[in-house]
C-alpha positions as a Markdown table, in Angstrom:
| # | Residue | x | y | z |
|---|---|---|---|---|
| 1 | Unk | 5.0 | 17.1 | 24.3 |
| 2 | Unk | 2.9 | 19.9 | 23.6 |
| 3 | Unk | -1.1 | 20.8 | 24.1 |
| 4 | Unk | -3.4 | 20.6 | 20.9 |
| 5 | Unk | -5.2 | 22.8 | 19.1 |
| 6 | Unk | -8.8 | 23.1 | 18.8 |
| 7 | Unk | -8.5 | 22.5 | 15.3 |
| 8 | Unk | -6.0 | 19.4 | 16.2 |
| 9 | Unk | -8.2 | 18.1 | 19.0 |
| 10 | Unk | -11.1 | 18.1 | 16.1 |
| 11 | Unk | -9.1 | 16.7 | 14.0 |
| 12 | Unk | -8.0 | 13.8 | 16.1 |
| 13 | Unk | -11.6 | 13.2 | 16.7 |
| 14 | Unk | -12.0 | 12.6 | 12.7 |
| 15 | Unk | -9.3 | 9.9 | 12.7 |
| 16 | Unk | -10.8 | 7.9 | 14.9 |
| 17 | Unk | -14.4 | 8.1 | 13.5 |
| 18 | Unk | -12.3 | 7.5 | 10.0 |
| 19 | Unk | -10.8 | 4.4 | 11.6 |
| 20 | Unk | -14.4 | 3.1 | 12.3 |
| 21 | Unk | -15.4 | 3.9 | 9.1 |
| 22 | Unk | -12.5 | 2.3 | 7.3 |
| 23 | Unk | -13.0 | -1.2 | 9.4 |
| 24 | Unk | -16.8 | -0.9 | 8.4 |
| 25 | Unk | -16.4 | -0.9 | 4.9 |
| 26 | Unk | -17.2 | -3.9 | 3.2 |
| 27 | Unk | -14.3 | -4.9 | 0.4 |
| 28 | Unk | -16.6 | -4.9 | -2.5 |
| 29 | Unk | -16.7 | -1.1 | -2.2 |
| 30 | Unk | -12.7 | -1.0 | -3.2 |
| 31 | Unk | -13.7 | -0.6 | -6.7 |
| 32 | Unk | -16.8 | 1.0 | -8.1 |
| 33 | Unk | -19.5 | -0.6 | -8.7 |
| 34 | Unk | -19.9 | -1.0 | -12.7 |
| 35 | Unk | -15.9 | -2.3 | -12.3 |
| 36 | Unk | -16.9 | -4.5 | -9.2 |
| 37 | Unk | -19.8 | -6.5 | -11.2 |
| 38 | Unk | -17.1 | -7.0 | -14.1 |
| 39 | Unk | -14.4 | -8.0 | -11.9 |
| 40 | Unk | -17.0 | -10.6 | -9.5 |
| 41 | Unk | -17.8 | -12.1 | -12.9 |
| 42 | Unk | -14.4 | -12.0 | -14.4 |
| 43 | Unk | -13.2 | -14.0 | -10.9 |
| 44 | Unk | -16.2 | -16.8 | -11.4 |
| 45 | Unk | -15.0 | -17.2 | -15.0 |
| 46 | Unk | -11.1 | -17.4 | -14.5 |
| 47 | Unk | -11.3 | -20.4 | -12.7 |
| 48 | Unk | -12.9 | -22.4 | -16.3 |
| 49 | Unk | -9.9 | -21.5 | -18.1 |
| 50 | Unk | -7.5 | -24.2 | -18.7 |
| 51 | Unk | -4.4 | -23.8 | -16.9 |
| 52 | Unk | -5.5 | -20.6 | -15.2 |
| 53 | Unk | -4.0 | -21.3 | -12.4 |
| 54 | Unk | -0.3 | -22.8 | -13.7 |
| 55 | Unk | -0.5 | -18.8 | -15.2 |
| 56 | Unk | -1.5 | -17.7 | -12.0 |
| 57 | Unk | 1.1 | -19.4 | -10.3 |
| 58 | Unk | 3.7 | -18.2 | -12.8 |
| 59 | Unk | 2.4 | -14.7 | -12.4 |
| 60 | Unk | 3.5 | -14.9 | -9.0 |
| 61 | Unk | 6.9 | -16.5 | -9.5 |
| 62 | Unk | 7.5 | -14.1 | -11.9 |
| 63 | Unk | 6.9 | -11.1 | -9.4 |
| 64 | Unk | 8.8 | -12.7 | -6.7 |
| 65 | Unk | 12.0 | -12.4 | -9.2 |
| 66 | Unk | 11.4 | -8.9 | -10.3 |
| 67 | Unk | 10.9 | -8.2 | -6.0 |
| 68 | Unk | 14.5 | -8.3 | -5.3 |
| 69 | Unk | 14.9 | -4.9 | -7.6 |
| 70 | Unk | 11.7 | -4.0 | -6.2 |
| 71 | Unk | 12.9 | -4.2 | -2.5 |
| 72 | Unk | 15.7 | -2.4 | -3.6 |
| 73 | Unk | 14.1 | 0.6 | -4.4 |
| 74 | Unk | 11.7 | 1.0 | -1.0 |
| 75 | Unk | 15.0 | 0.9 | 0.8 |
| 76 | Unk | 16.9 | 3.3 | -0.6 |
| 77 | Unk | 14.3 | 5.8 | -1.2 |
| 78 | Unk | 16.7 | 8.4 | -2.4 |
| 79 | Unk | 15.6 | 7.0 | -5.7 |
| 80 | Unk | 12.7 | 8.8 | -5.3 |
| 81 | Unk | 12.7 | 11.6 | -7.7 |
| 82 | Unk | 11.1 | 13.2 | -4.4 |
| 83 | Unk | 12.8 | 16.0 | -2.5 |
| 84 | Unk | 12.6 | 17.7 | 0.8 |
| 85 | Unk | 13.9 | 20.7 | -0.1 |
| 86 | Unk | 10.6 | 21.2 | -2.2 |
| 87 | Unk | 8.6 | 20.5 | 0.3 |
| 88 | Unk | 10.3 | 23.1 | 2.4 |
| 89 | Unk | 9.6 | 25.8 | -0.5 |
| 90 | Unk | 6.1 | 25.2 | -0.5 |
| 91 | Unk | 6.1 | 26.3 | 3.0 |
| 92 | Unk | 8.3 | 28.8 | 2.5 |
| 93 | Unk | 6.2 | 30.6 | 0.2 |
| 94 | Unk | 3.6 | 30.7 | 2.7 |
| 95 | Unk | 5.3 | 32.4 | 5.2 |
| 96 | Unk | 6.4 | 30.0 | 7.2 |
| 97 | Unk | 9.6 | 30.1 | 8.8 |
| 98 | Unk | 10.5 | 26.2 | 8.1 |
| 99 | Unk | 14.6 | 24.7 | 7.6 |
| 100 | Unk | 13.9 | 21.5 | 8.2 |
| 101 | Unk | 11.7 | 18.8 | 8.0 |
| 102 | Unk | 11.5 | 18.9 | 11.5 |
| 103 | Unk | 10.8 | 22.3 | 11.7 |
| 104 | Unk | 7.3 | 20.9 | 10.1 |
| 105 | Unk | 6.0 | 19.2 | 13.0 |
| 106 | Unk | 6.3 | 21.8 | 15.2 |
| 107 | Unk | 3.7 | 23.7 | 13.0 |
| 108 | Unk | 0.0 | 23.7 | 13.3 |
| 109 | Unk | -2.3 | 20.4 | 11.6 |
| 110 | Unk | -4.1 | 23.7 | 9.9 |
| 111 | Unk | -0.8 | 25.3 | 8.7 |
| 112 | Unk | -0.2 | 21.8 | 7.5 |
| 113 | Unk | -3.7 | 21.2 | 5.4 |
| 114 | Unk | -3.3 | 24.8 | 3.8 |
| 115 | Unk | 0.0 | 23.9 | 2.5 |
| 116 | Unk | -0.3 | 20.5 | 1.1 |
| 117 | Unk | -2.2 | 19.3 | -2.2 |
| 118 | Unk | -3.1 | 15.8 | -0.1 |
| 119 | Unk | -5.7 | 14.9 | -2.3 |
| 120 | Unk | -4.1 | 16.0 | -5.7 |
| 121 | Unk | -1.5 | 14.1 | -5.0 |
| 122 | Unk | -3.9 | 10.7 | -4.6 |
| 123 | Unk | -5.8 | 11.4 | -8.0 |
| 124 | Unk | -2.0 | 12.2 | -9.3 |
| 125 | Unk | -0.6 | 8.1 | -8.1 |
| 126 | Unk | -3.8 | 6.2 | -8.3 |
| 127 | Unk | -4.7 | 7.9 | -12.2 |
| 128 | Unk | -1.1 | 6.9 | -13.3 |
| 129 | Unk | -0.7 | 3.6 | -12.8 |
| 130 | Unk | -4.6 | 3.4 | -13.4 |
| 131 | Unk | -3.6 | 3.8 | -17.2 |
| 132 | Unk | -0.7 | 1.6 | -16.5 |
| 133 | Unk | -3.0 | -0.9 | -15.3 |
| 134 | Unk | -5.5 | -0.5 | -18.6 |
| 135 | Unk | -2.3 | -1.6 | -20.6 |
| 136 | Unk | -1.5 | -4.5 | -18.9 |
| 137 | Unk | -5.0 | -5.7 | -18.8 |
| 138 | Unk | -4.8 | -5.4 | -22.1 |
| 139 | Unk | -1.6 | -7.2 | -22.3 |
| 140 | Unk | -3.0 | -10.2 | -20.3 |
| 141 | Unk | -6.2 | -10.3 | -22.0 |
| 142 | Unk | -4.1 | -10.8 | -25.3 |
| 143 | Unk | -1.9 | -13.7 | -23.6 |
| 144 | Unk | -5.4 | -15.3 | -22.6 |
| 145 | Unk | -6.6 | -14.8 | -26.1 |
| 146 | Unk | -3.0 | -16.2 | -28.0 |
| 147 | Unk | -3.2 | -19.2 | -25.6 |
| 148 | Unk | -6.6 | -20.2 | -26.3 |
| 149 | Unk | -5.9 | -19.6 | -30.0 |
| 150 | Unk | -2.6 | -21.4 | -30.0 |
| 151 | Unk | -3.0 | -24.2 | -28.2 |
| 152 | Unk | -6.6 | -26.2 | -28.0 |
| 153 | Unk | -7.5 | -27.1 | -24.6 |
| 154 | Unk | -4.2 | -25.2 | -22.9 |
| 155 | Unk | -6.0 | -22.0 | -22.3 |
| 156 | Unk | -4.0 | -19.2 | -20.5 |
| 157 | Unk | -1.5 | -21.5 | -19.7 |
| 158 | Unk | 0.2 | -22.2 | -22.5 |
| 159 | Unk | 2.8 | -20.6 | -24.9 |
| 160 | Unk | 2.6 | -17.7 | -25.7 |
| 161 | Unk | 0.3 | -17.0 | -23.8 |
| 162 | Unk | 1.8 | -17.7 | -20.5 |
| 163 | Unk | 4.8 | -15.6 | -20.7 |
| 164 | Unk | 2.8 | -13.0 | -21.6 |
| 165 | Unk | 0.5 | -13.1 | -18.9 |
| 166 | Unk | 3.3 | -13.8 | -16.4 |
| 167 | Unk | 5.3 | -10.7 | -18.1 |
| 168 | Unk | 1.9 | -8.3 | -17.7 |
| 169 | Unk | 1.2 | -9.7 | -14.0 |
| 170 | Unk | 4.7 | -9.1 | -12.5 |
| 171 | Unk | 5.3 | -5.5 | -14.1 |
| 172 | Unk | 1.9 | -4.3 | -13.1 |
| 173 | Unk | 2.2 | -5.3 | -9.6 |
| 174 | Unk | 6.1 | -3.3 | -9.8 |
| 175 | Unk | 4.4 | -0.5 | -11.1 |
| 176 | Unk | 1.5 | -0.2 | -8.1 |
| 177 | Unk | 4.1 | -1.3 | -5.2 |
| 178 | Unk | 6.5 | 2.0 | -6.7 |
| 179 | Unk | 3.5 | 4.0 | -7.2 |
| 180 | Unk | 1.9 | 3.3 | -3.7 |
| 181 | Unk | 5.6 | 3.7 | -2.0 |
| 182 | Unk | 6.3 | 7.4 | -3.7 |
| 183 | Unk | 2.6 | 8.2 | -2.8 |
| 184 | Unk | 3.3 | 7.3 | 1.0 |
| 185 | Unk | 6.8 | 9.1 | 1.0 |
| 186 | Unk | 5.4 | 12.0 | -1.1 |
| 187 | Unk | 2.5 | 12.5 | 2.4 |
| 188 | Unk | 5.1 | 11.5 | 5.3 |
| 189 | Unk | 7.7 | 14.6 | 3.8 |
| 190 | Unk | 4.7 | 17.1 | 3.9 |
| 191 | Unk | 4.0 | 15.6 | 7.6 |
| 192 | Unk | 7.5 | 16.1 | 8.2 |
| 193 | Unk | 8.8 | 12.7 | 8.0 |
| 194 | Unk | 12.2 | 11.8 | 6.4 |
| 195 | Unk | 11.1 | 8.8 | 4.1 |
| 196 | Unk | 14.8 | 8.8 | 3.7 |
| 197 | Unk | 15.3 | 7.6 | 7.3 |
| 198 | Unk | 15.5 | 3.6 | 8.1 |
| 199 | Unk | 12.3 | 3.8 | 10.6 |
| 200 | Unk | 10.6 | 5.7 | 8.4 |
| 201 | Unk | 11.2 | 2.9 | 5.5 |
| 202 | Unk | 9.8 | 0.6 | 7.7 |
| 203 | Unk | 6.6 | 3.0 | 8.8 |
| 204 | Unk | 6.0 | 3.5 | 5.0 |
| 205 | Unk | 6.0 | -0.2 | 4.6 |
| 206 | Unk | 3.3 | -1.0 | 7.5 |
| 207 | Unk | 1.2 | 2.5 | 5.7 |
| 208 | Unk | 1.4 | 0.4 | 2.5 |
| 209 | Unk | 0.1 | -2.8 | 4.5 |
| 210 | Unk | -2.8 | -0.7 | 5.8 |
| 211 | Unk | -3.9 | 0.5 | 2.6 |
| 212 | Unk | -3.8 | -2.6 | 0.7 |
| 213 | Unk | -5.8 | -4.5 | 3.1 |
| 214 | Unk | -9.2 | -5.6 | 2.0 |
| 215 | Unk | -10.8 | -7.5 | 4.9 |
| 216 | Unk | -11.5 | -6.5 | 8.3 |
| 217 | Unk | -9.5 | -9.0 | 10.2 |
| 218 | Unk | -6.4 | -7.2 | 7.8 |
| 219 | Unk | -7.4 | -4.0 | 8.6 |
| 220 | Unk | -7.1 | -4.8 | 12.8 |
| 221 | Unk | -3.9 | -6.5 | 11.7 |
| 222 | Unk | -2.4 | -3.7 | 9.9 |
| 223 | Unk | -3.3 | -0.9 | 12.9 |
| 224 | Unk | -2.6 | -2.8 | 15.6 |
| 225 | Unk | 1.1 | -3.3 | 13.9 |
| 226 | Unk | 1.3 | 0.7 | 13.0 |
| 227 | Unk | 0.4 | 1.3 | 17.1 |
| 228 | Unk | 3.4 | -1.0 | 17.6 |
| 229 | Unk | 6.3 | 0.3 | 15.3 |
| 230 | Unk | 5.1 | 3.9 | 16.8 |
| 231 | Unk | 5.8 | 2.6 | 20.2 |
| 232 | Unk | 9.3 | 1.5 | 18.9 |
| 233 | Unk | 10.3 | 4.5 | 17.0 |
| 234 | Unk | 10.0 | 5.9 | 20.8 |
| 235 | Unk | 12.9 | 3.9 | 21.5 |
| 236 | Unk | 16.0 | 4.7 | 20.0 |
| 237 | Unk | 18.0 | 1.2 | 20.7 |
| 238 | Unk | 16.5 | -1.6 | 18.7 |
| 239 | Unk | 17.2 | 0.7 | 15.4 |
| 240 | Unk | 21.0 | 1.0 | 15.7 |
| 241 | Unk | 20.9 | -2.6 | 14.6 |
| 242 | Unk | 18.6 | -2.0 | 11.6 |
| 243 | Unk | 21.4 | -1.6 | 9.1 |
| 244 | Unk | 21.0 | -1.2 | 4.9 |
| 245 | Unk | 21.1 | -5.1 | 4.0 |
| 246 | Unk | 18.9 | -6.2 | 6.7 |
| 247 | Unk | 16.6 | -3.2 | 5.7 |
| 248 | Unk | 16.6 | -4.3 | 2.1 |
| 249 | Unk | 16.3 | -8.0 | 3.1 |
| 250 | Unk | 12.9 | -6.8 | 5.1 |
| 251 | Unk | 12.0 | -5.1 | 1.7 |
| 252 | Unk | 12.0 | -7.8 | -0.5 |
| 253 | Unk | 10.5 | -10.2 | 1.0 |
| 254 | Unk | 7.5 | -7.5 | 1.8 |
| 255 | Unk | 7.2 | -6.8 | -1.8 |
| 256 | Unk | 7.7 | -10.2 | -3.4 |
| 257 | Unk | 4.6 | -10.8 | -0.8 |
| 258 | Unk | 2.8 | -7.9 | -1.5 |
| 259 | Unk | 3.0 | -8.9 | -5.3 |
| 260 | Unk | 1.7 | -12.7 | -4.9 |
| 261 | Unk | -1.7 | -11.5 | -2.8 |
| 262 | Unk | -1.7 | -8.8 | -5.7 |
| 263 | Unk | -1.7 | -11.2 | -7.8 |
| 264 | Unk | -4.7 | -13.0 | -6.5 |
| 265 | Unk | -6.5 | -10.2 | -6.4 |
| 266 | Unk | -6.4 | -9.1 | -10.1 |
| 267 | Unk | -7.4 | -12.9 | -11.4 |
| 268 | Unk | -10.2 | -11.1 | -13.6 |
| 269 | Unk | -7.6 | -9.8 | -16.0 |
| 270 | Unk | -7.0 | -13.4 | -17.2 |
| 271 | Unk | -10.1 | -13.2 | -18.6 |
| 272 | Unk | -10.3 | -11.3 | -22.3 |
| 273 | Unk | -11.6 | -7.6 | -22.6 |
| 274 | Unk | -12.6 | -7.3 | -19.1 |
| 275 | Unk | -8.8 | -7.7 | -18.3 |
| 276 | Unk | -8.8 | -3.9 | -18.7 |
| 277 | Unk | -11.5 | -2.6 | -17.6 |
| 278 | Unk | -10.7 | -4.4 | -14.1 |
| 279 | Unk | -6.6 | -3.5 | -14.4 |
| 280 | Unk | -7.1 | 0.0 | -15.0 |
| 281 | Unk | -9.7 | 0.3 | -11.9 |
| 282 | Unk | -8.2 | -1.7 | -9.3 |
| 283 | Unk | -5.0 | -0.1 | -9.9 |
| 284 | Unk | -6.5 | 2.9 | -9.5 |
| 285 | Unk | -8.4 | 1.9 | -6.3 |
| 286 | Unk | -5.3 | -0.1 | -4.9 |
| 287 | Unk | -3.3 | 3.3 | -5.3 |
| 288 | Unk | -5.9 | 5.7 | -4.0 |
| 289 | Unk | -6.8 | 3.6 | -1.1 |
| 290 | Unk | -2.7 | 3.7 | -0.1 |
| 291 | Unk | -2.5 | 7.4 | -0.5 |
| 292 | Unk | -5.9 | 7.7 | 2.2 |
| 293 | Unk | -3.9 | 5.6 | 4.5 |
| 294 | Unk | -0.9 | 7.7 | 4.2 |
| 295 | Unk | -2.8 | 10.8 | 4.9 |
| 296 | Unk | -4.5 | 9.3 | 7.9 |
| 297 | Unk | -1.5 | 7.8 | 9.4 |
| 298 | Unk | 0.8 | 10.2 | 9.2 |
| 299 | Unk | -2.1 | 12.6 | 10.4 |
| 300 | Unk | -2.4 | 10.7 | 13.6 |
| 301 | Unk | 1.0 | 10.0 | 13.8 |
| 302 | Unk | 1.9 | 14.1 | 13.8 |
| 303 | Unk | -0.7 | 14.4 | 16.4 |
| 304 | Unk | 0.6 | 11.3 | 18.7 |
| 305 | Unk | 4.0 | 12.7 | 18.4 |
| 306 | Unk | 3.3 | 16.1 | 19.3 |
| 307 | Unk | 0.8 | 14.1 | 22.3 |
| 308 | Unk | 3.9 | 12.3 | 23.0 |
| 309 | Unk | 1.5 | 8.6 | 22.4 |
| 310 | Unk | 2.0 | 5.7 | 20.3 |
| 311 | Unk | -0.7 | 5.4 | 17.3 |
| 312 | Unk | -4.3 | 3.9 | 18.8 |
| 313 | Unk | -5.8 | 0.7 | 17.6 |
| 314 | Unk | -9.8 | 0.9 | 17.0 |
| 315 | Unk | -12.3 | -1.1 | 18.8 |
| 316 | Unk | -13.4 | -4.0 | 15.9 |
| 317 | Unk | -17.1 | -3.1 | 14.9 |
| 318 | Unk | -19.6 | -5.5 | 15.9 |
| 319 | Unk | -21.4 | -6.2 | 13.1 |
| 320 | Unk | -18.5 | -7.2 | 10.6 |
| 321 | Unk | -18.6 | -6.5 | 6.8 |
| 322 | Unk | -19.9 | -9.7 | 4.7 |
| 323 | Unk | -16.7 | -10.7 | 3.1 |
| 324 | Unk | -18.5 | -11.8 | -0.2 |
| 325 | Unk | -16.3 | -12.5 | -3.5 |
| 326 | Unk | -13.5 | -14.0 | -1.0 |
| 327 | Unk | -11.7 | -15.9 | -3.7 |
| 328 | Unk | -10.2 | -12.3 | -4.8 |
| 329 | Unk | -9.9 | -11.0 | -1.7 |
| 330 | Unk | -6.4 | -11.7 | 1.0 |
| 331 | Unk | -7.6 | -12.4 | 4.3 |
| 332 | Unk | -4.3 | -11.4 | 6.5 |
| 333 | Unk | -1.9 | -8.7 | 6.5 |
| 334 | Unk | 1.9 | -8.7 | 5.4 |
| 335 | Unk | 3.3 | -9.5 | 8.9 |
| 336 | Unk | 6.1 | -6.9 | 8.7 |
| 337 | Unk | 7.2 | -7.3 | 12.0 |
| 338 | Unk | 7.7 | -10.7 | 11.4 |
| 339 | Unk | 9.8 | -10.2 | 8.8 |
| 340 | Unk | 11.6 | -7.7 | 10.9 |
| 341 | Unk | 11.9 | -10.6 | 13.6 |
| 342 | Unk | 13.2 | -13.2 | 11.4 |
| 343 | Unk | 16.0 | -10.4 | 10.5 |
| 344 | Unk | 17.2 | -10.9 | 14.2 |
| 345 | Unk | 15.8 | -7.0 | 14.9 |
| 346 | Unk | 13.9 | -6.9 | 18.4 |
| 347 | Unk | 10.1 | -5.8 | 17.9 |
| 348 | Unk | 9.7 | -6.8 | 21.9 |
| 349 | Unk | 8.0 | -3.6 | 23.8 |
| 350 | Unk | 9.3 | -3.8 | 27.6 |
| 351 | Unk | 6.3 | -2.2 | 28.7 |
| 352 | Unk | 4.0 | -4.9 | 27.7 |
| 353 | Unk | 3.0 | -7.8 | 29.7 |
C-alpha cells in the first residue's frame, strides 16, 4: 500500500463524482439526439412488421451460434493483435524506467495520463465498428425490404429476407463484443493490467457489463459486481481453480448473452433506411460508452490497488432517470458471477456476513 498523490487524491475524487454522474444519466442520452428520435420511431414501427419478431428471434439464435467462436476469443486474448511490449515503449520513450507491466502501477496516475492516448483510442473502437454498423444496417434494411417484396404479408420474416437479417444481426453484434473487448484490454495494459491473465479476462468481462448497461438498476448491478471481483482478485485461492475451459465456458455464455440484449436493442435496423442511420450510431455509442468504463475502472482500480481497497459501489441517486423507450432498452446486467458460480468457481467473500 502506498499514500496518494495530490493529483491521485483529485483524481479519485472525479471517479466518484463520475460514478454519480454515470447512474444519473437517463438511457436516451446513449445515442445522440437526431439518432435517438430515429431509433424511438424506428422501435414503435418494428413491432407492425409481419414476422418481426420470428426475425428477431432468429437474430438471436443466430448470435448464440456464432458466440461459441466469440467466447473463444475473450479467453484467449493473445489473439489480440495487442502487445505489452508496445505499451512498455511508449513509456520508455518518455523516460520512464518501466520492464514490466507491473512496473506501471507503481508510477504516478499523472505519469500515466501523459503517456496514454485514452481518448484516441475510444474515437479509434467506437468509429470502427460505427462504419461496420452503417453496413449492416444497411444489410438488414435490405432483408426487410426483400421480404416485404418477396413474400406479401411475411414481412421481415420471410425468405430471403430472414437469413439476411439474421446473417447482419449476429455479425454485427461479433463485431461490437470484439471491438468493445480489444478496447477494454487496449486501457487495462496502459493501467498496467495483463489482459492476458485469467482474472483479468474475467475483470474485462464485468468492464464490458458496465459499459453496456443502459438503465440504472444495471448500472448498480454492474459496480456493485466490479467491487466484488476486486475483493476476489485480493485473494489468490478461488483462482487456481479457474482453468482455460471453464474460463471459456464463462465466455460464451457472457457473449451469446451479451449478443441477445444487443439484439433487442438495435430492433430499429429492421426497419428500412433508418436501419443505418441507427446501426452506425449505436455501434458507435455502444463502443465508446465501453471504452469510458474501461478508463474509469481501471482508473479506480490502479488507485484501490495502490490504496490496498476493493473498488467502491455509489450511493443510487434519488431521483432515478425516467426509463422512457424501455422496449429497447435491457433492464439487468449479465450476471457474470453467476455464470462464474454455475462453473463450480467460489465467488463467496469470507469477510461478508
Amino acid at each position: 500500500m502506498s499514500a496518494l498523490s495530490p493529483y491521485e487524491q483529485k483524481a479519485l475524487v472525479n471517479i466518484e463524482q463520475e460514478k454519480q454522474r454515470r447512474l444519473s444519466t437517463s438511457p436516451r442520452r446513449l445515442m445522440p439526439p437526431k439518432v435517438k428520435a430515429v431509433a424511438t420511431g424506428a422501435g414503435r414501427r418494428v413491432k407492425d412488421l409481419p414476422g418481426a419478431d420470428r426475425a428477431a428471434d432468429a437474430a438471436g439464435r443466430g448470435y448464440a451460434r456464432a458466440a461459441e467462436g466469440v467466447g473463444k476469443f475473450l479467453s484467449r486474448s493473445s489473439q489480440f493483435t495487442l502487445s505489452s511490449r508496445r505499451v512498455v515503449r511508449a513509456y520508455h520513450r518518455r523516460g520512464f524506467d518501466v520492464e514490466g507491466l507491473e512496473d506501471i502501477r507503481a508510477l504516478d496516475l499523472q505519469t500515466i495520463d501523459g503517456v496514454a492516448r485514452f481518448k484516441r483510442l475510444a474515437n479509434l473502437y467506437a468509429g470502427a465498428v460505427a462504419v461496420e454498423g452503417a453496413g449492416a444496417g444497411l444489410a438488414i434494411s435490405g432483408g426487410a425490404l426483400l421480404a416485404v417484396g418477396g413474400s406479401a404479408g411475411a414481412g421481415a420474416a420471410a425468405a430471403p429476407g430472414l437469413a439476411v437479417v439474421t446473417g447482419a444481426v449476429a455479425g454485427d453484434a461479433v463485431a461490437v463484443l470484439m471491438a468493445g473487448s480489444r478496447v477494454v484490454a487496449h486501457t487495462a495494459l496502459y493501467y498496467g493490467y495483463d489482459p492476458e491473465d485469467p482474472r483479468e479476462e474475467v475483470f474485462a468481462m464485468s468492464v464490458i457489463n458496465l459499459g453496456a448497461a443502459t438503465t440504472q438498476g444495471a448500472k448498480m448491478s454492474a459496480y456493485g459486481e466490479l467491487s466484488r471481483l476486486t475483493q476476489l482478485l485480493a485473494r489468490s485461492a478461488p483462482w487456481e481453480k479457474l482453468n482455460q475451459s471453464m474460463l471459456t465456458r464463462v465466455a460464451q455464455r457472457f457473449a451469446a448473452k451479451f449478443g441477445q440484449d444487443l439484439t433487442k436493442k438495435k430492433l430499429g435496423q429492421l426497419v428500412p433506411v433508418a436501419g443505418v442511420v441507427v446501426g452506425a450510431g449505436m455501434n458507435y455509442a455502444l463502443v465508446d460508452s465501453i471504452a469510458e468504463a474501461a478508463y474509469w475502472s481501471y482508473r479506480e482500480r490502479f488507485l484501490r490497488d495502490k490504496l490496498g481497497q476493493a473498488m467502491s459501489v455509489p450511493l443510487q441517486p434519488d431521483a432515478p432517470p425516467d426509463d422512457v423507450e424501455s422496449d429497447m432498452q435491457v433492464d439487468e446486467a449479465i450476471d457474470l458471477l453467476g455464470l462464474l458460480e454455475d462453473e463450480g468457481f467460489d465467488t463467496t467473500d469470507p469477510d461478508r456476513p
